[in-house]
C-alpha positions as CSV (number, residue, x, y, z in Angstrom):
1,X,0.0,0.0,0.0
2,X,0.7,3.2,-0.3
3,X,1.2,5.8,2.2
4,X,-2.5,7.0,1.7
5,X,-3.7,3.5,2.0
6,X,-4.5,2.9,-1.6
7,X,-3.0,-0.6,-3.5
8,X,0.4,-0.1,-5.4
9,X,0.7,-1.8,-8.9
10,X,3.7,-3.0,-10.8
11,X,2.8,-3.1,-14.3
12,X,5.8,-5.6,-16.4
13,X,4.9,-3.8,-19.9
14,X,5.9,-5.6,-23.1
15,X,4.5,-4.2,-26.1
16,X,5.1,-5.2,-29.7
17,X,6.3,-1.8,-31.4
18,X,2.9,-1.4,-34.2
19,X,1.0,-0.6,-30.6
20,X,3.2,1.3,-29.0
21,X,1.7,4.7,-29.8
22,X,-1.8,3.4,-28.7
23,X,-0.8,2.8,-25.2
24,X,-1.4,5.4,-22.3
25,X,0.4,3.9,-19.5
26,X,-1.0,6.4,-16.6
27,X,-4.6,4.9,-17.8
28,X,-4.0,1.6,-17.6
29,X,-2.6,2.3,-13.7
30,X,-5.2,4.0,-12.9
31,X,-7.8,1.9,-14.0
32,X,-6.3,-1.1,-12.8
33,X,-5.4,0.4,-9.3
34,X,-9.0,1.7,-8.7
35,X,-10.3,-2.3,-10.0
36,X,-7.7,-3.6,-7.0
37,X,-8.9,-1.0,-4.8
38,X,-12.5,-1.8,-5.2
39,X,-11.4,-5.4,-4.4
40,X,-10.2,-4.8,-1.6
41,X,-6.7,-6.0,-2.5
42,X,-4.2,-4.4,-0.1
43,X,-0.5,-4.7,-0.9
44,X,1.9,-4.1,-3.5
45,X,0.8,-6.7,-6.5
46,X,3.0,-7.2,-9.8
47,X,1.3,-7.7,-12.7
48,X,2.9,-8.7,-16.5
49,X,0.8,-6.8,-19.3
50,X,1.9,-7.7,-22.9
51,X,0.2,-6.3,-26.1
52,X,1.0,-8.2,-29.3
53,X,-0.9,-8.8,-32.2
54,X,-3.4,-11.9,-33.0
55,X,-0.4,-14.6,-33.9
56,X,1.4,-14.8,-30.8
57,X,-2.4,-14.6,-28.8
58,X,-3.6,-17.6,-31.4
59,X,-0.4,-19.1,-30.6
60,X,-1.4,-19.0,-26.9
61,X,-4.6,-19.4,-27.3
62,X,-4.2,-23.0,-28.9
63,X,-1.6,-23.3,-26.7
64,X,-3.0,-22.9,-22.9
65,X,-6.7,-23.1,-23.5
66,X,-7.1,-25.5,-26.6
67,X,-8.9,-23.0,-29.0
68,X,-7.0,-22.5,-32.3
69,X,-8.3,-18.3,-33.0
70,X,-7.0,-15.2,-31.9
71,X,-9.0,-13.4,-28.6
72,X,-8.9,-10.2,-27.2
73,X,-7.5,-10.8,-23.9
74,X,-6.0,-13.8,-22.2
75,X,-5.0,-14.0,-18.8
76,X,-2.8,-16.6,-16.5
77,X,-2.7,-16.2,-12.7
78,X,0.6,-16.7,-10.7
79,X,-0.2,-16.5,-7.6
80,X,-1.5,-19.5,-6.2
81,X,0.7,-20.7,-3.5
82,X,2.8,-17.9,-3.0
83,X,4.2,-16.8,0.2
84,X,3.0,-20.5,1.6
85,X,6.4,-22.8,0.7
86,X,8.5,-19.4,1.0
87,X,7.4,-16.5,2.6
88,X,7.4,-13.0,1.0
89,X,9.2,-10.6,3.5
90,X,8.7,-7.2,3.1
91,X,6.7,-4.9,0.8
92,X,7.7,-7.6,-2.5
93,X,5.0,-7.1,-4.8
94,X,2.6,-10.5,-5.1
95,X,2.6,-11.7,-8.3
96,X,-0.9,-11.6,-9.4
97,X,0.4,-13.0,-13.2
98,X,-0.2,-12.5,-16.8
99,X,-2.2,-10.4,-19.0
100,X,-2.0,-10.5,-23.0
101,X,-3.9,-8.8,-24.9
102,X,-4.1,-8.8,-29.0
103,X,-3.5,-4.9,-29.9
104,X,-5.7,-5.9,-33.4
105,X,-8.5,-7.1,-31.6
106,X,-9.2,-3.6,-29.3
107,X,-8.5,-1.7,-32.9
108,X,-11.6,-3.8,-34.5
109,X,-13.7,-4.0,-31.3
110,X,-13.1,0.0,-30.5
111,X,-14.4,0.7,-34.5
112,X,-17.5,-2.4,-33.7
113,X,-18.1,-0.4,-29.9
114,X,-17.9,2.6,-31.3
115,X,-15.8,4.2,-28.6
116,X,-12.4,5.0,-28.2
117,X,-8.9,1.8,-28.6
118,X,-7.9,3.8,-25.5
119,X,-10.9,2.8,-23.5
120,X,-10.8,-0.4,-25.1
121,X,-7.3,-1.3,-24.2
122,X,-8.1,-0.2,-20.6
123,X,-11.3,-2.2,-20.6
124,X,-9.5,-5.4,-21.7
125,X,-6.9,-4.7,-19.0
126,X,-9.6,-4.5,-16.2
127,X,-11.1,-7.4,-18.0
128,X,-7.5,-9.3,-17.5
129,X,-7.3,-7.9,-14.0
130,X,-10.3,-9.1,-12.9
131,X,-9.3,-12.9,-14.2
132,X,-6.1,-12.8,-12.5
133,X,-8.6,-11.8,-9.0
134,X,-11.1,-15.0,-9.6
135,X,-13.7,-13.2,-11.9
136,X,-15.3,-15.2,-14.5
137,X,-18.4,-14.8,-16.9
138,X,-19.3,-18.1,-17.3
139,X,-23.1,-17.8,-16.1
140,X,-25.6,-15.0,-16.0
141,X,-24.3,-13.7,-12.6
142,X,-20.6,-14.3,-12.9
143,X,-20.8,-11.9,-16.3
144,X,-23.1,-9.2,-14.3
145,X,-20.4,-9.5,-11.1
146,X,-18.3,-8.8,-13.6
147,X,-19.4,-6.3,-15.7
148,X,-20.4,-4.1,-13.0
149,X,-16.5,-4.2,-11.6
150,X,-15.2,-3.2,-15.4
151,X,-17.6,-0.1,-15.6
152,X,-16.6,1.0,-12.4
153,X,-13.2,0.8,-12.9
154,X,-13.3,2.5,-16.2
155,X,-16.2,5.2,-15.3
156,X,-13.9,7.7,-15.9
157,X,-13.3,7.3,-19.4
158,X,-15.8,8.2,-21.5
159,X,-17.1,5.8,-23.9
């Protein structure tokens, strides 16, 4: 935490050079801190964000969950079990894990939304976030749960 009490995020950014100009850093903080901060999550957490385009997130895609087509977002948690084998001292961020996202897929899906690939990018971020925390959409209530943690997180962005 930080000395106001609020969650402290380290973002690992990787991101393949055609997105680079698409990316506001400061947004993706701040929407991802105020997601943590609405879920409670106290602590310095570490989080790995890469944006790359739809062959490597096919590649993973087929890869980790069996389904050979590019997505927008995938994401692969890290932190189960840490701190219980070896204890973290200190403030050491905890590893929360991986977020990739497909820099192609928020330019379509910001032109088929009709809002902004900077809200989208942010959106898919929370989106990732939220995984990594236990979220899922896989019945009526889980994508509601959901949803309504995303809009909050990005309700300062206009659509």
């Amino acid at each position: 935490m930080t000395t106001d009490g609020s969650p402290r995020i380290e973002i690992a950014l990787d991101v393949d050079p055609i997105f680079e100009s698409e990316v506001d850093v400061a947004l993706l903080e701040r929407v991802m801190l105020k997601a943590l901060a609405e879920q409670g999550i106290a602590g310095p957490v570490e989080v790995s964000l890469v944006i790359t385009d739809d062959d490597e997130v096919q590649q993973l895609n087929r890869e980790y969950r069996g389904v050979d087509k590019p997505t927008d977002v995938l994401s692969f948690p890290q932190d189960e079990g840490v701190g219980e084998s070896f204890p973290l001292v200190g403030p050491v961020p905890r590893p929360l894990g991986d977020i990739v996202i497909s820099g192609e897929r928020v330019r379509a899906q910001a032109a088929d939304y009709g809002h902004s690939q900077r809200r989208e990018l942010a959106y898919l971020a929370v989106h990732g976030l939220l995984h990594l925390l236990g979220f899922d959409h896989e019945t009526d209530t889980e994508r509601e749960t959901m949803r309504r943690a995303e809009e909050s997180a990005l309700a300062e962005i206009p659509r």
